[in-house]
N, C-alpha and C positions, 0 to 999 in steps of 0.2 A: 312765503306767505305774503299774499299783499294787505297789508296790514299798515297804516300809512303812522295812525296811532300809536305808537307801541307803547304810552305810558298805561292803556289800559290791561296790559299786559305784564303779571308779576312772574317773576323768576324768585322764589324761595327755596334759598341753599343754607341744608343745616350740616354743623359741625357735628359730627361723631367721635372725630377721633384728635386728639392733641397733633399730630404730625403734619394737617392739613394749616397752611396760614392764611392771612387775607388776601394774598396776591394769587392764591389760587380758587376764593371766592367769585375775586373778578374775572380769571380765565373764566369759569363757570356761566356767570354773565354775559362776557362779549361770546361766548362759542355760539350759548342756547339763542342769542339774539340774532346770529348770524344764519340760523337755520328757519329762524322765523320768517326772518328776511327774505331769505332766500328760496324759500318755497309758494305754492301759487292756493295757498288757500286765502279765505277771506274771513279770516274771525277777529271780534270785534273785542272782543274781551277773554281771559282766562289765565292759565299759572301752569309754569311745571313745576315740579316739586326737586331738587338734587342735591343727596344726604353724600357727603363726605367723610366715609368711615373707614375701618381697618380690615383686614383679609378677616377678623374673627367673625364679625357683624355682618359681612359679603359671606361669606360659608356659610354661618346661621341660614340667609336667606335663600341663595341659592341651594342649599338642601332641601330647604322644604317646599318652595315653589320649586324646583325644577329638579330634586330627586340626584342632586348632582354634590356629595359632601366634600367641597373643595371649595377654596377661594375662584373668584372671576375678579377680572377687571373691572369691567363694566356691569350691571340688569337693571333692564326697564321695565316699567310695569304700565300699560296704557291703561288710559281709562276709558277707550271708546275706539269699538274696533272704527278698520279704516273708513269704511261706505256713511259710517256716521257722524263723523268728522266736519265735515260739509253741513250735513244736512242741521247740528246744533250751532253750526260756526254763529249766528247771529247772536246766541244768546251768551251768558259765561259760561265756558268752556276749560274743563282740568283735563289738562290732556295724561299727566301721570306722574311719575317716579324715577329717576335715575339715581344709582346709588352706586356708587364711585370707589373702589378698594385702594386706598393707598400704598401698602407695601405689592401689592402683584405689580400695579402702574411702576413703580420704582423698578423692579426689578425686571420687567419686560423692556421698558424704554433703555436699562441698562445693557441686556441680552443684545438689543434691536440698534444700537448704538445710536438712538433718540435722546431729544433733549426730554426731561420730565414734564414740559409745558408743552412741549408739541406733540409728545404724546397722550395726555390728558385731554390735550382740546381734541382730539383726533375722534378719543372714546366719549369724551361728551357729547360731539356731533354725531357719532354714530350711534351713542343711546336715547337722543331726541328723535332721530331718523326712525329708530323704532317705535319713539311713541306715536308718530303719525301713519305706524303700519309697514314700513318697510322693512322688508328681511332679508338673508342671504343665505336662505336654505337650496334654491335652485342656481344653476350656475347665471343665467338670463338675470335673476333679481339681484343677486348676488353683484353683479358686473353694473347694474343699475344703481345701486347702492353705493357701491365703493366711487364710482362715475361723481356724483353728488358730493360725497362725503372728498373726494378732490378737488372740487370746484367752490366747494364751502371752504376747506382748511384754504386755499391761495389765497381767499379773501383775506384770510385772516395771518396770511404770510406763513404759513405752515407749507412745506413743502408734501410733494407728493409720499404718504406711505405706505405705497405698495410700491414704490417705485425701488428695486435692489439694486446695491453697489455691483458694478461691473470690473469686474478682476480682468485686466491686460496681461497677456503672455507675453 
């Protein structure tokens, strides 16, 4: 985003769940900042929204948007498909919701032998990425997306995470 302003730009992150602390308010911050940044739109003003809650409060949700009764990591919820983006960029602009499960995040970056902060920034930039419209249902978008979302985490000293450990014989 070329956005040169960013104080007119708020990030509101609410707590849900006791398990979330403030050091991981500010990862929330520096991620969603970094995608701001690093994108090529031009909006002058506007907010994402990212609730920091429990696998109970991510299943609530993801059931009922998306018919799926299970915890997720991550869901975003835009508020403005992508071709309109642009076109309100001048005015204030909510781009949406990201809402963050703390016990799945734990236990995936544990599975994935990630730290917990490098995989939370990883899923916050990948749930802001969708609220600007990007997906990874085709293999082409999908490769575009993760492209980004690598180029975004280095900024931010996060190493590559698609990248796997290579076993020597």
């Amino acid at each position: 985003m070329t956005n040169k302003n960013m104080d007119n730009f708020e990030i509101d992150v609410s707590v849900q769940s006791g398990q979330w602390s403030s050091a991981h308010e500010t990862l929330v911050q520096r991620a969603v900042q970094c995608v701001l940044q690093g994108l090529t739109y031009t909006i002058q003003s506007g907010e994402v929204s990212a609730v920091l809650a429990d696998d109970n409060f991510v299943q609530a949700l993801n059931n009922e948007y998306r018919g799926k009764n299970k915890p997720t990591n991550v869901l975003s919820f835009p508020q403005n498909e992508p071709d309109e983006i642009e076109i309100q960029a001048q005015s204030f602009l909510s781009l949406g919701d990201i809402i963050l499960a703390f016990e799945t995040i734990e236990r995936e970056a544990e599975e994935q032998n990630k730290s917990f902060n490098d995989h939370l920034m990883h899923l916050i930039i990948h749930g802001t990425l969708h609220l600007f419209g990007y997906d990874h249902i085709d293999d082409q978008d999908a490769e575009k997306m993760e492209a980004l979302e690598i180029k975004l985490l280095e900024k931010l000293g996060v190493k590559n995470p698609y990248e796997t450990e290579k076993c020597v014989a």
